[in-house]
C-alpha positions as CSV (number, residue, x, y, z in Angstrom):
1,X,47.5,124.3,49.8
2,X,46.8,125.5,53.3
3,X,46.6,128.5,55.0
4,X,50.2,128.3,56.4
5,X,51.8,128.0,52.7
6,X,49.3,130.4,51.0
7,X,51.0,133.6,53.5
8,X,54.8,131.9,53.1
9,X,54.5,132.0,48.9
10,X,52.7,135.3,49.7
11,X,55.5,136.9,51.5
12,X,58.2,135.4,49.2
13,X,56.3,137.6,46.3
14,X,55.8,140.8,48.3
15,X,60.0,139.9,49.2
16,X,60.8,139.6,45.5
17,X,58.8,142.3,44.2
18,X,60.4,144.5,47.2
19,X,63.6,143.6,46.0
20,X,62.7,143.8,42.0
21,X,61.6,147.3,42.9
22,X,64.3,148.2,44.9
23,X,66.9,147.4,42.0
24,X,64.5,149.5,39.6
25,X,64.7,152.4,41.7
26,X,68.5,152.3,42.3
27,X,69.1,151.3,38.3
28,X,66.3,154.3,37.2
29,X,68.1,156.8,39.2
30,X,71.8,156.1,38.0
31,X,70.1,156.4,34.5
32,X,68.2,159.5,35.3
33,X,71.6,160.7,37.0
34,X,73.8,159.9,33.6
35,X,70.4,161.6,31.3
36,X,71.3,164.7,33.4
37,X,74.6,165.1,33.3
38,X,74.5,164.2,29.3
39,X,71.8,167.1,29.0
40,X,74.0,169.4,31.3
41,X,77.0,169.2,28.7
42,X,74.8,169.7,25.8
43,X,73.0,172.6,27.8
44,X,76.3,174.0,28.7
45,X,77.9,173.8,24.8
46,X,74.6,175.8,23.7
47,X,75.2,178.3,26.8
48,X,78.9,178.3,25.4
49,X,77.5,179.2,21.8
50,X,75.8,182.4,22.8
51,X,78.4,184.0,24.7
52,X,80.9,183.0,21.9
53,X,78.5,185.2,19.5
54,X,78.2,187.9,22.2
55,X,82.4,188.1,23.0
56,X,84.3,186.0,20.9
57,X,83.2,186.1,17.2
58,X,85.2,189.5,16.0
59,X,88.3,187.4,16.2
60,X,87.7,184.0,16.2
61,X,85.4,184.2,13.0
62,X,81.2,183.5,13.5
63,X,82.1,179.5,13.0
64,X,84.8,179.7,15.0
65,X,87.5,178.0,12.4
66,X,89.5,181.5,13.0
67,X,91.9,182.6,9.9
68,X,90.7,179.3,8.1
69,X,87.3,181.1,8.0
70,X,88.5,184.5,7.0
71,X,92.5,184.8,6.9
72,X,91.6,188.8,8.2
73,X,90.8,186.8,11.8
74,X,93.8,186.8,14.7
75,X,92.1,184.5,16.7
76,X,92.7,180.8,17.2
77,X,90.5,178.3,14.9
78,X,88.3,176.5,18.0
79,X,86.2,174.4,16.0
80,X,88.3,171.8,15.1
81,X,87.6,168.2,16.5
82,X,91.4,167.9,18.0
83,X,89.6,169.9,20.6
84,X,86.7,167.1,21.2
85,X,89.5,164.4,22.4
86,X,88.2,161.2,23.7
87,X,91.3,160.8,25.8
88,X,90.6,161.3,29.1
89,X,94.3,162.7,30.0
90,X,94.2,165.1,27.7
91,X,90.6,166.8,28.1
92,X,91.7,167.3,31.6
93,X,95.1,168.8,30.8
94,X,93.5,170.4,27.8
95,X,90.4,172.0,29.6
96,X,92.4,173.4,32.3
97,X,94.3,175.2,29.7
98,X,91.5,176.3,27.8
99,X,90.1,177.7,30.7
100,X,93.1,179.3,31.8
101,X,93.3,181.2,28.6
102,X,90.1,182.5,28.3
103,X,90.8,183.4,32.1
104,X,93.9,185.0,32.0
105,X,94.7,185.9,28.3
106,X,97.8,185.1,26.7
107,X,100.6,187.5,27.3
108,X,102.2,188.7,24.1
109,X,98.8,188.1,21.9
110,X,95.5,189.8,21.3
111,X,93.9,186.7,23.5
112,X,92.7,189.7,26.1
113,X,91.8,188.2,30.0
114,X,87.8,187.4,30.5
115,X,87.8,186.2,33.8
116,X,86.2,188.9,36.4
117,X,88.7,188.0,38.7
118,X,91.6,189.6,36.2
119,X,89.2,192.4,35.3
120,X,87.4,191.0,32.3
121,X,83.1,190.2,32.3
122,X,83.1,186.6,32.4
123,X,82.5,184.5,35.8
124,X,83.8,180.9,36.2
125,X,80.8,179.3,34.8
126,X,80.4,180.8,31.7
127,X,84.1,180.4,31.3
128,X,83.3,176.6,31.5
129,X,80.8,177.3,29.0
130,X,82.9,178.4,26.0
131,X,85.7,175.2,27.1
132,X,82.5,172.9,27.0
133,X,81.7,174.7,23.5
134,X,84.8,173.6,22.6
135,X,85.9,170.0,24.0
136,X,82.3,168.8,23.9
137,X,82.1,168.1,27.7
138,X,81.2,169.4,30.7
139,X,84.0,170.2,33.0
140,X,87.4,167.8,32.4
141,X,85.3,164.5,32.8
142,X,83.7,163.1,29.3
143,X,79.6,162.4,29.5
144,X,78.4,159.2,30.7
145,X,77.6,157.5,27.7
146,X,81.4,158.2,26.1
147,X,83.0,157.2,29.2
148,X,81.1,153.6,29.0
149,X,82.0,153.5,25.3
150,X,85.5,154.7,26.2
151,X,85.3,151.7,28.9
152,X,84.2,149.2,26.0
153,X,86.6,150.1,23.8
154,X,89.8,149.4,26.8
155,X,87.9,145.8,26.9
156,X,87.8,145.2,23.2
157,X,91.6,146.2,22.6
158,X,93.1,144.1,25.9
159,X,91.2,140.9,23.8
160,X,92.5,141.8,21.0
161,X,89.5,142.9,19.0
162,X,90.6,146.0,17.6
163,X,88.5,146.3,15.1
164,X,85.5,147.0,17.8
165,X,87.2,149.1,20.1
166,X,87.9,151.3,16.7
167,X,84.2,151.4,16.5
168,X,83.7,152.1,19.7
169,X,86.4,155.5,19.7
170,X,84.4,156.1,17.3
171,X,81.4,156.4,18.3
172,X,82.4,158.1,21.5
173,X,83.8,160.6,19.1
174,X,80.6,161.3,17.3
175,X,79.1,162.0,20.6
176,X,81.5,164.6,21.8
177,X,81.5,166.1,18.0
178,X,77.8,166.5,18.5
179,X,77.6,168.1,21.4
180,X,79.9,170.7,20.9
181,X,78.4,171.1,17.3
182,X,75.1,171.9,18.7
183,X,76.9,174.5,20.4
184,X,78.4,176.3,17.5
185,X,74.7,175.8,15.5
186,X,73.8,177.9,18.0
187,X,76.9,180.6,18.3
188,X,76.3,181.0,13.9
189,X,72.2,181.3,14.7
190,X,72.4,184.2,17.3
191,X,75.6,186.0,15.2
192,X,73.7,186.0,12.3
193,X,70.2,187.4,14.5
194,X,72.8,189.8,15.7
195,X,73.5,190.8,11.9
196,X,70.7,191.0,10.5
197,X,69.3,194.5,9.2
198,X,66.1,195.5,9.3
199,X,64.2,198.8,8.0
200,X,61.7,200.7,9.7
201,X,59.1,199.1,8.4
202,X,60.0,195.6,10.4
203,X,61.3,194.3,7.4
204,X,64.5,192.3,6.6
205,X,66.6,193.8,4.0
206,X,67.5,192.4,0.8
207,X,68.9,193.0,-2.4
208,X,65.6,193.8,-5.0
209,X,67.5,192.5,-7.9
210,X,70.4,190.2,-9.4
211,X,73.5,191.1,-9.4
212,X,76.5,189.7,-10.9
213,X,80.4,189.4,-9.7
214,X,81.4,192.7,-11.4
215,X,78.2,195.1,-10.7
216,X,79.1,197.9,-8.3
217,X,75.5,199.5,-7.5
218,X,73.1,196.7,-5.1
219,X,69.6,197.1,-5.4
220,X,68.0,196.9,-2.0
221,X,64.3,196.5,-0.9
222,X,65.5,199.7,1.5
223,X,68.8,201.4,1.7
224,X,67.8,203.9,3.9
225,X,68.5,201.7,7.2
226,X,71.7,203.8,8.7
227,X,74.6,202.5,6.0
228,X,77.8,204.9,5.8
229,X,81.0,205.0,3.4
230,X,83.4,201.8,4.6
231,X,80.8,199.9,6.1
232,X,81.0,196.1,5.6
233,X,78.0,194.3,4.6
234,X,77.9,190.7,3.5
235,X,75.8,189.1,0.8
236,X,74.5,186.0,2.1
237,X,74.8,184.3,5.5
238,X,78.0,183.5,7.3
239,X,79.1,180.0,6.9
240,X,77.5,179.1,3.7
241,X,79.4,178.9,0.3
242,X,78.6,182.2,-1.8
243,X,78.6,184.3,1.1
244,X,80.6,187.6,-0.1
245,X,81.5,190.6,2.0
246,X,81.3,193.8,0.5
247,X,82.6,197.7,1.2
248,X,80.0,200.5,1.0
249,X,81.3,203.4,-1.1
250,X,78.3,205.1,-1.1
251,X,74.9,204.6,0.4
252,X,71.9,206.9,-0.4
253,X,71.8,210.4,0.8
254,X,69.6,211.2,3.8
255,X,69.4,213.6,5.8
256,X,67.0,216.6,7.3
257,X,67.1,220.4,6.6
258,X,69.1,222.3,9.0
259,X,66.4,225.3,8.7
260,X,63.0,226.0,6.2
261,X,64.0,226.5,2.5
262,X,61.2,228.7,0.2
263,X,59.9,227.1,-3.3
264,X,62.9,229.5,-4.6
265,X,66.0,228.8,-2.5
266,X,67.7,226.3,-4.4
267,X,70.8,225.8,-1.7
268,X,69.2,223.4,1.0
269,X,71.1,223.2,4.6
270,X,71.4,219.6,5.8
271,X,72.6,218.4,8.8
272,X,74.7,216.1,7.1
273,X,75.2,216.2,3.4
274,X,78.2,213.5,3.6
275,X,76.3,211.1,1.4
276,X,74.7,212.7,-0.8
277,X,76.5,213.4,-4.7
278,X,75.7,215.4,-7.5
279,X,73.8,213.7,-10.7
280,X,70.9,212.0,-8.5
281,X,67.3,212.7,-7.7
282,X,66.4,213.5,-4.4
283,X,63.1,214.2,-2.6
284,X,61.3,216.2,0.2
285,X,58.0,215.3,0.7
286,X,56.2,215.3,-2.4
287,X,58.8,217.6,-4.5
288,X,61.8,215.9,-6.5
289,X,65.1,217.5,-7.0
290,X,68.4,217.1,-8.9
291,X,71.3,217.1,-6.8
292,X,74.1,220.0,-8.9
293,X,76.5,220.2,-6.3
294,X,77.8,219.0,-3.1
295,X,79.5,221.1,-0.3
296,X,80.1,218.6,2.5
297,X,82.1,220.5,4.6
298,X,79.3,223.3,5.1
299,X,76.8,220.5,4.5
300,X,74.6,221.9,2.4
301,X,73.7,220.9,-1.6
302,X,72.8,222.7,-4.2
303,X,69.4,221.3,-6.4
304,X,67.5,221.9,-9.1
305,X,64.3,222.7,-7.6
306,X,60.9,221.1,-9.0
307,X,61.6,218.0,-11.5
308,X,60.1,215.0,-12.7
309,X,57.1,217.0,-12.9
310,X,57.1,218.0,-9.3
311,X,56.3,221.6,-7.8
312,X,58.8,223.5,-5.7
313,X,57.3,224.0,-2.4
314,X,58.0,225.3,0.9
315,X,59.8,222.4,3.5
316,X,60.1,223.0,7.1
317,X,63.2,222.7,9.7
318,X,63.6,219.0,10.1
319,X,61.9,217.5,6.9
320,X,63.6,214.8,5.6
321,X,66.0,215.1,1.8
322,X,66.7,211.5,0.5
323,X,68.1,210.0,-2.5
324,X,65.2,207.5,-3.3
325,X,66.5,205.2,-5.4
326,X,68.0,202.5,-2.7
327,X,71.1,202.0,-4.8
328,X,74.1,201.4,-2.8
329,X,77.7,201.5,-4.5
330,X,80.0,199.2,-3.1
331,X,83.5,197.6,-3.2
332,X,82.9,194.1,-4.0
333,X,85.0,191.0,-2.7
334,X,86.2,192.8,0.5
335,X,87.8,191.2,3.3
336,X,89.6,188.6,1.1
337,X,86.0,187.4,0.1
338,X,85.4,186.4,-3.7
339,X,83.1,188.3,-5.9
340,X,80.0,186.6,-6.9
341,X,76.6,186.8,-8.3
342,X,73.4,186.8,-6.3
343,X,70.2,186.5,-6.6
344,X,67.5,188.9,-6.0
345,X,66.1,188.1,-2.2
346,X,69.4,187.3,-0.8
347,X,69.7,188.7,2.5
348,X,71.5,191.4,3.2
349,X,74.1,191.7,6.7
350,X,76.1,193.9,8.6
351,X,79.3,192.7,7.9
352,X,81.9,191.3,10.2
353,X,83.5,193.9,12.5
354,X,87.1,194.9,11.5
355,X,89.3,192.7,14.5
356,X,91.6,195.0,16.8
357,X,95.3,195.4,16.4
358,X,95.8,195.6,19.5
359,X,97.1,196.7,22.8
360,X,98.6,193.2,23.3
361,X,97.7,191.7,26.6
362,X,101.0,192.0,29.1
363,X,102.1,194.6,26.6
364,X,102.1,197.4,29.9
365,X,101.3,197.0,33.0
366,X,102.2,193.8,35.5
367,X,101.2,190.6,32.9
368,X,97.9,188.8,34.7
369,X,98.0,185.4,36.1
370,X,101.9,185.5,37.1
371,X,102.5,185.1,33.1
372,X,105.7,186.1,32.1
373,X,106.1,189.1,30.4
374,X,106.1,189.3,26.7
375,X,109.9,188.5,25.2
376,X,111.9,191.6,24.4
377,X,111.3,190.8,20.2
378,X,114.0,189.6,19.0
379,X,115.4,191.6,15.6
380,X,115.9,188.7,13.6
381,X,116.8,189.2,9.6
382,X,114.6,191.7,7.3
383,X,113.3,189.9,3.9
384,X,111.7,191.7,1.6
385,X,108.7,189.0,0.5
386,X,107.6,189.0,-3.3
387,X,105.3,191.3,-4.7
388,X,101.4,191.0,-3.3
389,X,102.8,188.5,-0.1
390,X,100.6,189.4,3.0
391,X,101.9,191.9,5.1
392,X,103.6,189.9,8.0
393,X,101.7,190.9,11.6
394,X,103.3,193.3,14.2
395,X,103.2,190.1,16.6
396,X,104.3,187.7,14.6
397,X,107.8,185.7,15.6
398,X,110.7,187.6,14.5
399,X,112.4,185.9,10.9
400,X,115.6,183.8,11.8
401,X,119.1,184.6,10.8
402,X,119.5,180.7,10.3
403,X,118.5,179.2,6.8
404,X,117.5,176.1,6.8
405,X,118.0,173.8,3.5
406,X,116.7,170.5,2.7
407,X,118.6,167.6,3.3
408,X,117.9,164.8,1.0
409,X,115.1,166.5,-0.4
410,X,113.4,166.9,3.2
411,X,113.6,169.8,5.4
412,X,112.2,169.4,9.3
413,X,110.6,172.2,10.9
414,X,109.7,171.8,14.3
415,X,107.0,174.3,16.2
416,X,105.9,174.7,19.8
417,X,103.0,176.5,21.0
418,X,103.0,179.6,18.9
419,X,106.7,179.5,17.4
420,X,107.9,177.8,14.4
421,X,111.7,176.7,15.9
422,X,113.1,177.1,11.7
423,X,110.9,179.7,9.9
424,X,113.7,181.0,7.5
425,X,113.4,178.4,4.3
426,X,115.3,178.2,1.0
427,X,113.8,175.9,-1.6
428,X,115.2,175.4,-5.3
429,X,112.6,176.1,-8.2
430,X,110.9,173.2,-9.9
431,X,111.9,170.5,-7.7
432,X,109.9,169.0,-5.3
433,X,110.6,168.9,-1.7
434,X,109.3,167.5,1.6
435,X,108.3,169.6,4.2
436,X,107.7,167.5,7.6
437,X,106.1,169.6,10.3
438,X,107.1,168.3,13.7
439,X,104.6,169.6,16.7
440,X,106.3,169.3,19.8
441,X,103.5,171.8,21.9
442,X,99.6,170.8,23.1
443,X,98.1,172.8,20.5
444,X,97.2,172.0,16.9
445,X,99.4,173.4,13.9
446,X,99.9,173.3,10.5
447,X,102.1,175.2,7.8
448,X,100.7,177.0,5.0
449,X,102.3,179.0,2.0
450,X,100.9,181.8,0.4
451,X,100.8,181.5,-3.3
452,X,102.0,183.6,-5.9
453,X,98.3,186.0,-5.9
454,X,99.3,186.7,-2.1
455,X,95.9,185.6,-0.6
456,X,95.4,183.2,2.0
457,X,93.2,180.0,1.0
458,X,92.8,180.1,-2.4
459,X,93.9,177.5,-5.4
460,X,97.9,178.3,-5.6
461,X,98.4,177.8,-1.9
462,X,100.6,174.8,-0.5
463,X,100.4,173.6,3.0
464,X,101.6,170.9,5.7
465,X,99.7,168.3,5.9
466,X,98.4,168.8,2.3
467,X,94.8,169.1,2.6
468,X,95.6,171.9,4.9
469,X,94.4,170.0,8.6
470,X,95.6,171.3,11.9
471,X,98.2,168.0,13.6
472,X,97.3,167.7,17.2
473,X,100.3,167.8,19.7
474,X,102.8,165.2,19.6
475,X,102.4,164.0,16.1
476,X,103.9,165.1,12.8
477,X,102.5,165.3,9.3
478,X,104.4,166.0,5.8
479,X,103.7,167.0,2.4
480,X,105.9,167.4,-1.0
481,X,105.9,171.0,-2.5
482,X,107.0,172.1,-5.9
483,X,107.5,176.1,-6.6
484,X,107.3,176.9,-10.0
485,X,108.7,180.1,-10.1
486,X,111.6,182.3,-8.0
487,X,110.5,184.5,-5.3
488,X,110.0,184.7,-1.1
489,X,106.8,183.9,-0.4
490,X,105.2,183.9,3.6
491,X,104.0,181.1,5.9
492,X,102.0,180.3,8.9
493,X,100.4,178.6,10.5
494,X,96.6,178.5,10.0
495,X,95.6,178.5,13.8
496,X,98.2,181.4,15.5
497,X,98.4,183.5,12.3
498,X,99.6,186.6,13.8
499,X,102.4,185.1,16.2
500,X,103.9,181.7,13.8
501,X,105.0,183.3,10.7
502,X,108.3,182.3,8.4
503,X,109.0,182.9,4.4
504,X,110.2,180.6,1.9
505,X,113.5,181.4,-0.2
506,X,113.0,179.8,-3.7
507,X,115.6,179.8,-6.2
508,X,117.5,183.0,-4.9
């Protein structure tokens, strides 16, 4: 080959590699680009997770499932995957009204307004957070890799395969499911760090023995770590099955002299004596004595001096009195928990902080965002529900003078977003009949009786669908239910428990 054709195949590499590298470059910065903005939504769902733990969790529940985590929580269940919607219309509709809420609040609710600009702590960006938290993506546009699988699917379904573009939702599902799931891995992690008690010492607190579903007095590795009369403290972490919330009705006395005491004086000052009670040993530095009597109001409590082979000695101002036992007596099965037994070792939390009542946002004042104000309530009919039924919330929807009957065995109740449109039933006893929800608003619903015991979630419940989901807007669901026995018994719905509420006539 000469010379001449040696530098013409030469240049036609260098050209080809030129151009090979040039198509690398653009294709590894579009993947680079589409890497990014897949880690920005999962960055942003974790972001989301920690200021759900910091702001949200007293109402919304630590998983964020709302009333079907606790039925004590007002707030909206979040963590549902009707949230993480793979259609691309209605993340964009359904982030802007996410956002909006958390912006502006929702007149007539407990939903309060976080966006700085209406006076709450939250700027726009963390207010994207918590939506991204909840939808899975980053701002009303899916990632990159659900939008191609999204694309797949459209390509799949116009041939006719669609079998694979099934495949493919799916898989574009999974994706936005496990971003937003990383987010609330993170939102239970930090509330439980938030929770957790530790002594003086550094040390995690714990109970230091078994208990079973009736005892009353916990063992603890260390009681003395601040707890007061009515405090909630739950047995076990947050989210996981045999998790129990309990009431403290007493925790060990503790407490310093109000002024020195003699080895004779046998009425020691405190400066509180609230939690200390007659029968039990307390001690002051080396010296034991039996608590006789308890004066709270003038907070003082008066001992037998010297026992369990102790001395009676001299104690300064400021020494510390303490029942030294670590017993703590407690309610069990508070906040509509279940009693059960633990082990020694399980850990030992603050409980979850009792939600607010209210003011209700709009309730004074000009309502934010241009809302309307809240509806003059309506005085609807009173019923008086059967024995043990929940107490209906001051919020909820007023009770309709309508009754509505079945019809062919079936009775219809539509619902919009947060009103059942019939919430006034009357069943017969012993014969089944079909209840078919009908959701005409954006957000998800569901209808759910309370059973004869009164309590939320548990076996003698019945709800619409059956298994007790949450229908996204636009669809319907129905279930068959059968009351055994006369009586009015409450419903709601699972998500908006304090604003949809009905009862249930039977056989009356």
């Amino acid at each position: 080959m000469n010379t001449s054709k040696q530098v013409n195949v030469m240049i036609g590499l260098l050209f080809l590699l030129v151009i090979t590298f040039g198509i690398y470059f653009v294709w590894d910065q579009n993947v680079r680009a589409e890497r990014a903005e897949e880690q920005q939504a999962e960055e942003n769902a974790i972001r989301g997770g920690k200021l759900f733990a910091l702001n949200c969790r007293i109402c919304h529940g630590d998983q964020g499932l709302g009333s079907q985590e606790n039925p004590n929580l007002p707030g909206a269940a979040l963590n549902l995957e009707s949230y993480r919607t793979i259609d691309p219309g209605q993340l964009t509709s359904l982030h802007q009204r996410l956002f909006e809420t958390i912006r502006c609040g929702r007149v007539g609710t407990l939903m309060p307004t976080w966006g700085e600009d209406q006076g709450g702590t939250l700027n726009n960006t963390q207010m994207q957070q918590l939506v991204a938290l909840i939808t899975g993506a980053w701002g009303d546009e899916h990632p990159p890799s659900v939008r191609k699988l999204l694309a797949q699917a459209q390509v799949a379904r116009a041939a006719g395969d669609e079998a694979t573009a099934t495949e493919l939702e799916a898989e574009a599902q999974a994706i936005l499911n496990e971003i937003s799931e990383k987010g609330w891995e993170t939102a239970l992690e930090l509330a439980h760090e938030q929770d957790t008690i530790v002594n003086a010492a550094g040390e995690v607190v714990r109970l230091a023995r078994d208990v079973d579903a009736d005892d009353t007095n916990l063992l603890l590795n260390d009681a003395h770590v601040g707890l007061s009369a009515d405090q909630l403290l739950r047995l076990g972490p947050s989210g996981e099955e045999g998790s129990e919330v309990v009431r403290v009705v007493q925790a060990p006395g503790s407490s310093t002299l109000a002024r020195r005491v003699g080895p004779g004086d046998d009425t020691l000052p405190l400066e509180s004596a609230a939690n200390f009670r007659p029968g039990v040993i307390v001690q002051a530095g080396s010296e034991r004595m039996l608590v006789i009597r308890v004066d709270a109001a003038a907070n003082t409590i008066i001992v037998m001096r010297g026992v369990d082979g102790t001395r009676a000695q001299e104690h300064p101002r400021g020494t510390l009195v303490q029942d030294p036992s670590n017993e703590v007596v407690v309610e069990r099965g508070a906040f509509d928990t279940q009693p059960r037994p633990h082990s020694a070792g399980t850990q030992v939390f603050n409980g979850p902080q009792i939600p607010p009542e209210g003011p209700l946002t709009g309730e004074s004042g000009t309502p934010p965002c241009g809302q309307r104000p809240p509806a003059p309530q309506e005085q609807g009919v009173q019923l008086t529900p059967s024995p043990g039924q929940p107490e209906r919330p001051r919020n909820a929807q007023p009770i309709q003078a309508t009754v509505t009957e079945p019809q062919n065995g079936v009775i219809e109740v539509p619902m919009q977003d947060n009103r059942f449109l019939r919430n006034n039933l009357k069943l017969p006893v012993g014969q089944p009949v079909t209840i078919r929800i009908v959701n005409q608003g954006q957000a998800p619903h569901n209808l759910r009786v309370a059973g004869p015991d009164g309590a939320w979630n548990t076996g003698d419940d019945q709800a619409v669908p059956s298994g007790g989901g949450l229908v996204p807007g636009g669809q319907q669901a129905e279930a068959s239910l059968t009351f055994q026995q006369p009586g009015i018994f409450a419903f709601r719905c699972d998500a908006h428990p304090n604003d949809m509420w009905g009862y249930i006539t039977v056989g009356q």
